[in-house]
PyMOL Python script that loads the backbone (N, CA, C, O; Angstrom):
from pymol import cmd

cmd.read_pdbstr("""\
ATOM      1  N   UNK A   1      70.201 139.067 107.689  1.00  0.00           N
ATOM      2  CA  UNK A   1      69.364 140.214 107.932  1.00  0.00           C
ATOM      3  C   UNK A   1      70.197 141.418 108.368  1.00  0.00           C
ATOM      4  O   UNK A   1      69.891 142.604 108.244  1.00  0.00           O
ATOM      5  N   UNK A   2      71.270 140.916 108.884  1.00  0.00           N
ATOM      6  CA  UNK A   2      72.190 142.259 109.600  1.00  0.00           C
ATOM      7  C   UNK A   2      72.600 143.437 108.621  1.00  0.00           C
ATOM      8  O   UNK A   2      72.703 144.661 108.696  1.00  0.00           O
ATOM      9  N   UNK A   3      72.795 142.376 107.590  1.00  0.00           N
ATOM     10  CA  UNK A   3      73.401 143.050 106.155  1.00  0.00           C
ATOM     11  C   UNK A   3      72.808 144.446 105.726  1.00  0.00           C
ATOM     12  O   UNK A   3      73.306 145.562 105.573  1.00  0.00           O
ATOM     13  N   UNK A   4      71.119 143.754 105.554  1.00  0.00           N
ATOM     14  CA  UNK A   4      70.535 144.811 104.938  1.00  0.00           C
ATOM     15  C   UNK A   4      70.446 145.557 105.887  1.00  0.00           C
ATOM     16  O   UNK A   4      70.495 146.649 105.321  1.00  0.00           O
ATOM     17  N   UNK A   5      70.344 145.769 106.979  1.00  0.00           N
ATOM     18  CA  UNK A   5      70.902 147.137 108.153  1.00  0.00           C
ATOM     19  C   UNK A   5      72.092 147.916 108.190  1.00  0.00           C
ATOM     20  O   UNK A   5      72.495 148.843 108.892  1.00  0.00           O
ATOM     21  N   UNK A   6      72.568 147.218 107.157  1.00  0.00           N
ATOM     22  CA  UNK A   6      74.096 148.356 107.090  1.00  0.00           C
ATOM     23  C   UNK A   6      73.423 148.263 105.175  1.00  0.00           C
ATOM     24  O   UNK A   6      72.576 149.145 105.037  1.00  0.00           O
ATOM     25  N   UNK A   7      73.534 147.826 104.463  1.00  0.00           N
ATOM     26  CA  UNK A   7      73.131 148.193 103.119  1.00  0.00           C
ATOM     27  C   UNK A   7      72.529 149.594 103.110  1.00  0.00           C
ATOM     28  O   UNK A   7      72.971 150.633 102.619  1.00  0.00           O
ATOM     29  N   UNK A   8      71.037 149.271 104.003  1.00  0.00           N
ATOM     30  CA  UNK A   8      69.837 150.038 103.680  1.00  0.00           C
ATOM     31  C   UNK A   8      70.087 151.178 103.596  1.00  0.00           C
ATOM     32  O   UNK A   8      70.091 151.762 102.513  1.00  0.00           O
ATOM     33  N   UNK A   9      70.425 151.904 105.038  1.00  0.00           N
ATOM     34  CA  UNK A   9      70.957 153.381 105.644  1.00  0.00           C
ATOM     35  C   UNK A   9      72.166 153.618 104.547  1.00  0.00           C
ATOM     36  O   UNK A   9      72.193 154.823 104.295  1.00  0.00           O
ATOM     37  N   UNK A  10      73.378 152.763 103.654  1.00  0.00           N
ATOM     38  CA  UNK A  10      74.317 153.358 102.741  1.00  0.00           C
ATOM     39  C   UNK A  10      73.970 153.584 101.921  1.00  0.00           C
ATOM     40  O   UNK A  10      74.563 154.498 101.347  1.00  0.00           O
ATOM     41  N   UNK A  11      72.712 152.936 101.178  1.00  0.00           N
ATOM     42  CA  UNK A  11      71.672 153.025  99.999  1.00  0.00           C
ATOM     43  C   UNK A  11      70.857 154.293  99.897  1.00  0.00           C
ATOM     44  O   UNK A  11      70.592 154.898  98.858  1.00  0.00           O
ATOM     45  N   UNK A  12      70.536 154.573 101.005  1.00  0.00           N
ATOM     46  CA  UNK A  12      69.482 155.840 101.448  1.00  0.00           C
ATOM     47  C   UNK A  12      70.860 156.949 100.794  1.00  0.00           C
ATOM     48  O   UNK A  12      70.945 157.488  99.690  1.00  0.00           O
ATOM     49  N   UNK A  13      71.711 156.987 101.855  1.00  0.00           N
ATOM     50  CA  UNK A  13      72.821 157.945 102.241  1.00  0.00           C
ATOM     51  C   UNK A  13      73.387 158.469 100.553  1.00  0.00           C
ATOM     52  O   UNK A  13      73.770 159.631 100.417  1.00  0.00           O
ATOM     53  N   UNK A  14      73.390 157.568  99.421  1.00  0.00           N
ATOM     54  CA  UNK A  14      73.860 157.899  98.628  1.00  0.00           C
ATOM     55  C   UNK A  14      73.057 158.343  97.239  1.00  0.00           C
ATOM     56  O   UNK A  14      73.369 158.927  96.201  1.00  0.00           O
ATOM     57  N   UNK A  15      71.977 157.807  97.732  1.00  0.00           N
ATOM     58  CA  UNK A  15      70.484 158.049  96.929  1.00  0.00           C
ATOM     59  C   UNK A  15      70.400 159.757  97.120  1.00  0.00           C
ATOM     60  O   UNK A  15      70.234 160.559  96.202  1.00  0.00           O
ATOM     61  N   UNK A  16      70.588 160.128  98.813  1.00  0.00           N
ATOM     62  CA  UNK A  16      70.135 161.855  98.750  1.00  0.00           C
ATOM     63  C   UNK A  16      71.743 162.577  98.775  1.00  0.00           C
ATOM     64  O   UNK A  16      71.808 163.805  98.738  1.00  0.00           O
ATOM     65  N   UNK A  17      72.813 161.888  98.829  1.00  0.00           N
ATOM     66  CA  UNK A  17      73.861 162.737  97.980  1.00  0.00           C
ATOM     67  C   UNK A  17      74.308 162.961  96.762  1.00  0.00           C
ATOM     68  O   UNK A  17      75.181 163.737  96.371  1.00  0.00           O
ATOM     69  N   UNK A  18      73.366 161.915  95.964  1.00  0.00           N
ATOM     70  CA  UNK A  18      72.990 162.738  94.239  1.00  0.00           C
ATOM     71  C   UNK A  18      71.969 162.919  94.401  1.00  0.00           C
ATOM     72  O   UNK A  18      71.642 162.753  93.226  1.00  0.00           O
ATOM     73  N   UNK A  19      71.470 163.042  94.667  1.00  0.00           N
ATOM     74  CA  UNK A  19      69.956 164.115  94.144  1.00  0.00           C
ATOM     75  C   UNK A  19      70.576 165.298  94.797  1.00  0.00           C
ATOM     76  O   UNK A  19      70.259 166.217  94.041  1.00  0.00           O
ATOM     77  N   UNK A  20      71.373 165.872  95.896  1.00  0.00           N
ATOM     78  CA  UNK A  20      71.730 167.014  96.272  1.00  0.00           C
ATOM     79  C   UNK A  20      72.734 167.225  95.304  1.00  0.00           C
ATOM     80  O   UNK A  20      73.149 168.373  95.464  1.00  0.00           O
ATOM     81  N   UNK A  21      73.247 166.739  94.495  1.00  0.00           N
ATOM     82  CA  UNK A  21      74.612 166.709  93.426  1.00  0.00           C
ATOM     83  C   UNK A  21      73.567 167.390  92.136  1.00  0.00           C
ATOM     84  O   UNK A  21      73.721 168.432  91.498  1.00  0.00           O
ATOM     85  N   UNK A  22      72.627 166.497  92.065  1.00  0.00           N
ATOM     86  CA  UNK A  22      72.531 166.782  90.520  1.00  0.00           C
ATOM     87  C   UNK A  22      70.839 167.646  90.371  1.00  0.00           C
ATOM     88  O   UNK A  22      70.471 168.028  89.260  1.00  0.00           O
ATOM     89  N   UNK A  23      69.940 167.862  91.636  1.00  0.00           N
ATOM     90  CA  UNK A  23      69.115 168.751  91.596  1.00  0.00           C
ATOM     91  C   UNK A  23      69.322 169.602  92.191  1.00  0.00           C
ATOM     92  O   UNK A  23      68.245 169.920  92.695  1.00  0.00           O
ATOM     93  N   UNK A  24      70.453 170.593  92.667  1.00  0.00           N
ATOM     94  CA  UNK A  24      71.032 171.801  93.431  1.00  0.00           C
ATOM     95  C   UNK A  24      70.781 172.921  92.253  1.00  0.00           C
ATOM     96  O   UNK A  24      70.033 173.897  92.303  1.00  0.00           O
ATOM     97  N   UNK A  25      71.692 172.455  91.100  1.00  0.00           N
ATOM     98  CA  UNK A  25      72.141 173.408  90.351  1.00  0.00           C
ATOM     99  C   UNK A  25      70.574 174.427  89.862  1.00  0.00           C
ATOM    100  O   UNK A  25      69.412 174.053  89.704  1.00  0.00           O
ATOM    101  N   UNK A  26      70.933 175.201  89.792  1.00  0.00           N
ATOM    102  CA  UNK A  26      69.744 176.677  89.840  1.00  0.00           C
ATOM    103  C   UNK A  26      68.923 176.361  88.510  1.00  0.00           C
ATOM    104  O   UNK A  26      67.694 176.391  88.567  1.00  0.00           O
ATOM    105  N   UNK A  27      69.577 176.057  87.304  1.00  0.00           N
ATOM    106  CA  UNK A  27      68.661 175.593  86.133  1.00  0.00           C
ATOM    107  C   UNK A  27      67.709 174.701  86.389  1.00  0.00           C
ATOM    108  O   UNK A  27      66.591 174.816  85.887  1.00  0.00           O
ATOM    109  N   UNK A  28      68.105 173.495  87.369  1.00  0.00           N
ATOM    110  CA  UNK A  28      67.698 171.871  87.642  1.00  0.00           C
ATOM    111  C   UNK A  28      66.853 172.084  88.268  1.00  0.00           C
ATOM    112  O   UNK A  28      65.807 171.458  88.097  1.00  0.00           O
ATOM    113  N   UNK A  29      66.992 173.281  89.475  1.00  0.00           N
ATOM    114  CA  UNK A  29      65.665 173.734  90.473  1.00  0.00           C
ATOM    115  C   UNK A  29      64.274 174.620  90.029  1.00  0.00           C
ATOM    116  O   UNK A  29      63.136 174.686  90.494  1.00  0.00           O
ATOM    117  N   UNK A  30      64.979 175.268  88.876  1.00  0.00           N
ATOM    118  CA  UNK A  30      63.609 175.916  88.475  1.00  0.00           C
ATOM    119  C   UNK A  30      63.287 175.383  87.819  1.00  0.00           C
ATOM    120  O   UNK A  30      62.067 175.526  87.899  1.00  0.00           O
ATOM    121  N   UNK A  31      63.578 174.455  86.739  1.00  0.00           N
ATOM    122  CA  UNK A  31      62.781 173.324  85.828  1.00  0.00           C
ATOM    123  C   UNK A  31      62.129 172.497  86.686  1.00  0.00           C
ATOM    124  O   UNK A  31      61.242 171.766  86.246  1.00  0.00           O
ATOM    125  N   UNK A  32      62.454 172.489  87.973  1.00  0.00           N
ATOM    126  CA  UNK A  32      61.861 171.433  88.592  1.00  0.00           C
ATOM    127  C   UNK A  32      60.432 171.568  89.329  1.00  0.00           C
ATOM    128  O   UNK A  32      59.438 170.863  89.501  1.00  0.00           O
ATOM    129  N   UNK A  33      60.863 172.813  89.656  1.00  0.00           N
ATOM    130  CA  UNK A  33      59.981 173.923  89.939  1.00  0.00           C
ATOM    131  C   UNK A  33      58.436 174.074  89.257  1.00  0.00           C
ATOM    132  O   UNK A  33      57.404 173.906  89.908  1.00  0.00           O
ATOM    133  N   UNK A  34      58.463 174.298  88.334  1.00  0.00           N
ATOM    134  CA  UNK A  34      57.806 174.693  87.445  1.00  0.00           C
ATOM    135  C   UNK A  34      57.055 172.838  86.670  1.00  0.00           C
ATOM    136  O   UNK A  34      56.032 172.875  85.987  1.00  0.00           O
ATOM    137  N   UNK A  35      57.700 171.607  86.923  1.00  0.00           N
ATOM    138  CA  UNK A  35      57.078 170.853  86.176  1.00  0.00           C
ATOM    139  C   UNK A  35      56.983 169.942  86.801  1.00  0.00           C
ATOM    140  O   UNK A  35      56.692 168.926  86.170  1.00  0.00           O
ATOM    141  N   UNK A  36      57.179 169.785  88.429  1.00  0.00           N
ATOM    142  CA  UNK A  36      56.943 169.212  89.484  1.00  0.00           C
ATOM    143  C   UNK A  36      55.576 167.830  89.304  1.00  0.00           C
ATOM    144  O   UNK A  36      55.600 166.604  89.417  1.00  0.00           O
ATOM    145  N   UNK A  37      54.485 168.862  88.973  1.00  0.00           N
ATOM    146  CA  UNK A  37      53.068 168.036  88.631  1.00  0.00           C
ATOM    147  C   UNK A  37      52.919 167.001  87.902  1.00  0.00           C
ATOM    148  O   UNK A  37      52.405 165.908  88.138  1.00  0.00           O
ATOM    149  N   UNK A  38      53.710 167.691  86.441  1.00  0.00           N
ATOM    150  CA  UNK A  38      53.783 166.681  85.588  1.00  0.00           C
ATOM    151  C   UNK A  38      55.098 165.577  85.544  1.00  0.00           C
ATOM    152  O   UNK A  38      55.152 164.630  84.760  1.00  0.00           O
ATOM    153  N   UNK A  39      56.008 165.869  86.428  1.00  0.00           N
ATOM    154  CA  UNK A  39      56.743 164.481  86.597  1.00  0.00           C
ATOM    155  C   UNK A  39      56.478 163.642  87.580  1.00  0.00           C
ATOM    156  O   UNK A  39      56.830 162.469  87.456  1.00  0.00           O
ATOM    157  N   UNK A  40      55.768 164.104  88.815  1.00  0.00           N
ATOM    158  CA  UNK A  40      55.985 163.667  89.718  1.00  0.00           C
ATOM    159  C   UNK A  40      54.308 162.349  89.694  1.00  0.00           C
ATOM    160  O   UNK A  40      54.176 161.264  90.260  1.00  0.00           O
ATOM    161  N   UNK A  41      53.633 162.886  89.068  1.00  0.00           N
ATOM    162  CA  UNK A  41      52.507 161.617  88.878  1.00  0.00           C
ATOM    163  C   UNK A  41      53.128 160.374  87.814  1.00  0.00           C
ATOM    164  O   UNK A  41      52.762 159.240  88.121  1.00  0.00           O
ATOM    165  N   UNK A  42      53.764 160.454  86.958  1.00  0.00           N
ATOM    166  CA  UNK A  42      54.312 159.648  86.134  1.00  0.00           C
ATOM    167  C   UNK A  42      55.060 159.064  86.688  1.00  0.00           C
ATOM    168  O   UNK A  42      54.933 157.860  86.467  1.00  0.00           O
ATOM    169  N   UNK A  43      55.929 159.333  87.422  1.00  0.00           N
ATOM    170  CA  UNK A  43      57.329 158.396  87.921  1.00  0.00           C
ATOM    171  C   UNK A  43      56.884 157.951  89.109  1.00  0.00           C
ATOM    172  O   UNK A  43      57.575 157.054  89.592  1.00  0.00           O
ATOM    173  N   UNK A  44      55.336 158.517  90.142  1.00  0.00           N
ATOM    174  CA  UNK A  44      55.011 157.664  91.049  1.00  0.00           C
ATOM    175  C   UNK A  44      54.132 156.156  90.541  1.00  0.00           C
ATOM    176  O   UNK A  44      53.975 155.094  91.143  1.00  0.00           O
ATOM    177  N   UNK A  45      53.580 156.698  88.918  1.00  0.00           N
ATOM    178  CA  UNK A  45      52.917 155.674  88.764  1.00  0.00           C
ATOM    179  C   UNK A  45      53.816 154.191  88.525  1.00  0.00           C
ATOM    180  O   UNK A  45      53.505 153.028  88.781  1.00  0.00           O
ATOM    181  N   UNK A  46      54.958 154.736  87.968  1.00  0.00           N
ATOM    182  CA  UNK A  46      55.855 153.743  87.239  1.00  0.00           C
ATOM    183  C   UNK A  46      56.365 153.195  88.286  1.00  0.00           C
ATOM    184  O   UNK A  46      56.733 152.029  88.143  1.00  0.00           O
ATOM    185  N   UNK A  47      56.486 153.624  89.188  1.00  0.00           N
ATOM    186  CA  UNK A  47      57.141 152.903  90.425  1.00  0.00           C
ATOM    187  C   UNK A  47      56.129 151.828  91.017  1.00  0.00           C
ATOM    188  O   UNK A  47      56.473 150.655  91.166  1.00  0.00           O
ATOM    189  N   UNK A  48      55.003 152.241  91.308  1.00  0.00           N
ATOM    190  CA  UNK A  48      53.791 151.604  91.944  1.00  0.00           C
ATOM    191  C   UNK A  48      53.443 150.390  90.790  1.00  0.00           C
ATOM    192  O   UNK A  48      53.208 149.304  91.320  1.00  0.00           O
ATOM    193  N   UNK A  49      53.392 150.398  89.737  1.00  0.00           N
ATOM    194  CA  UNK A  49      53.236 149.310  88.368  1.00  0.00           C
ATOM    195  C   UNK A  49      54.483 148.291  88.306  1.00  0.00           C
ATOM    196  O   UNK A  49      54.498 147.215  87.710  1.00  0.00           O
ATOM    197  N   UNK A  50      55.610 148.918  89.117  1.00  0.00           N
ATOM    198  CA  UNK A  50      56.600 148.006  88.837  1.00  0.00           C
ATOM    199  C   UNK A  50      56.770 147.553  90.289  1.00  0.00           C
ATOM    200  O   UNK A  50      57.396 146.495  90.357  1.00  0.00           O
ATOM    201  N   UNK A  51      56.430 148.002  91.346  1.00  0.00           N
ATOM    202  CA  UNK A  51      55.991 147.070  92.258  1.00  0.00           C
ATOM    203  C   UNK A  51      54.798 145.642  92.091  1.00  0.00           C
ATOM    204  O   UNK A  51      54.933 144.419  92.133  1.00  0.00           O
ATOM    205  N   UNK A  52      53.950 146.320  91.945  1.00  0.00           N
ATOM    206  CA  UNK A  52      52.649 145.270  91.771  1.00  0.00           C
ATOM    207  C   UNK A  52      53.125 144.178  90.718  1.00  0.00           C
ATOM    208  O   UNK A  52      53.119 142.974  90.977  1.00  0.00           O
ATOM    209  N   UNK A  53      53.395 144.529  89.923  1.00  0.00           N
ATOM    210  CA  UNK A  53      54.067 143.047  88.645  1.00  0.00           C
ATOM    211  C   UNK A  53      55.368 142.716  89.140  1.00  0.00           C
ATOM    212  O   UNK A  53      55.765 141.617  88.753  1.00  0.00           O
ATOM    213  N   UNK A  54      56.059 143.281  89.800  1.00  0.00           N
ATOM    214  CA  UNK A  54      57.598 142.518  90.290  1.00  0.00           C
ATOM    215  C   UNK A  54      57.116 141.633  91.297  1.00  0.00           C
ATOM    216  O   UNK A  54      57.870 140.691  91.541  1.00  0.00           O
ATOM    217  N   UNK A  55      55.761 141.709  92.125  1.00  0.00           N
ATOM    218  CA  UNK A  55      55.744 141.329  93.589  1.00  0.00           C
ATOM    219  C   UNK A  55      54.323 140.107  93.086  1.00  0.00           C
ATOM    220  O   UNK A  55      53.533 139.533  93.835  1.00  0.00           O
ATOM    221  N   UNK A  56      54.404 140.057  91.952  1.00  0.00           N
ATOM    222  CA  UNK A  56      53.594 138.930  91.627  1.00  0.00           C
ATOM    223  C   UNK A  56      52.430 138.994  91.861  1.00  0.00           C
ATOM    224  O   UNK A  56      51.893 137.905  91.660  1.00  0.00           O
ATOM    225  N   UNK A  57      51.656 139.868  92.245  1.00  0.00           N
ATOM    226  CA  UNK A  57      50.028 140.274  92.496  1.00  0.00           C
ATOM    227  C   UNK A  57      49.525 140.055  91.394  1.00  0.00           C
ATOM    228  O   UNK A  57      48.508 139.370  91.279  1.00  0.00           O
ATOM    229  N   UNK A  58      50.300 140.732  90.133  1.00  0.00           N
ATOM    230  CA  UNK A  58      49.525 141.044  88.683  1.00  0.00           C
ATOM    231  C   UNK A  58      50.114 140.813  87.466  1.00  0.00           C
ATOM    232  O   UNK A  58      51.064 141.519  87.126  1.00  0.00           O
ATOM    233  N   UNK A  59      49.717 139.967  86.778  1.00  0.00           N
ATOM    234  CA  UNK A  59      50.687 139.025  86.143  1.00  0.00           C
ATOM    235  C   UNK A  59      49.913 139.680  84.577  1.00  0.00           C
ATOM    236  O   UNK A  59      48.691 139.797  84.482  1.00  0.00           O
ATOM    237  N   UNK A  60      50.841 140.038  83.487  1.00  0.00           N
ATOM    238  CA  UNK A  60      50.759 140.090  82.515  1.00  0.00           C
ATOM    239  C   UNK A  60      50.592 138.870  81.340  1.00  0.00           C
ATOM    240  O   UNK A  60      50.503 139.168  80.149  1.00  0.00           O
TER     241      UNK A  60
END
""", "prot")
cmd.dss("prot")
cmd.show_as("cartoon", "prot")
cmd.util.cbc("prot")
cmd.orient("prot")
């Protein structure tokens, strides 16, 4: 268990030093800007669908 207490926080740590790497740049921010709505329901759904069938609730 100790493990994933040092994993977790290096996992986090490197997760938001690319996204500060690769959504900074001024093109990346106003596209992002502007289409926020439409990505951001899609990639929450895909996440939430691949929870529920990875975690065995809902079996295909």
């Amino acid at each position: 268990m100790s493990v994933y207490a040092v994993v977790f926080p290096i996992s986090v740590g490197a997760w938001y030093l690319a996204r500060r790497f690769f959504a900074t740049p001024p093109v990346v921010t106003e596209a992002l800007r502007r289409r926020r709505h439409v990505l951001l329901a899609p990639a929450r759904t895909a996440i939430g669908l691949l929870i529920v069938i990875d975690g065995g609730s809902f079996r295909l």
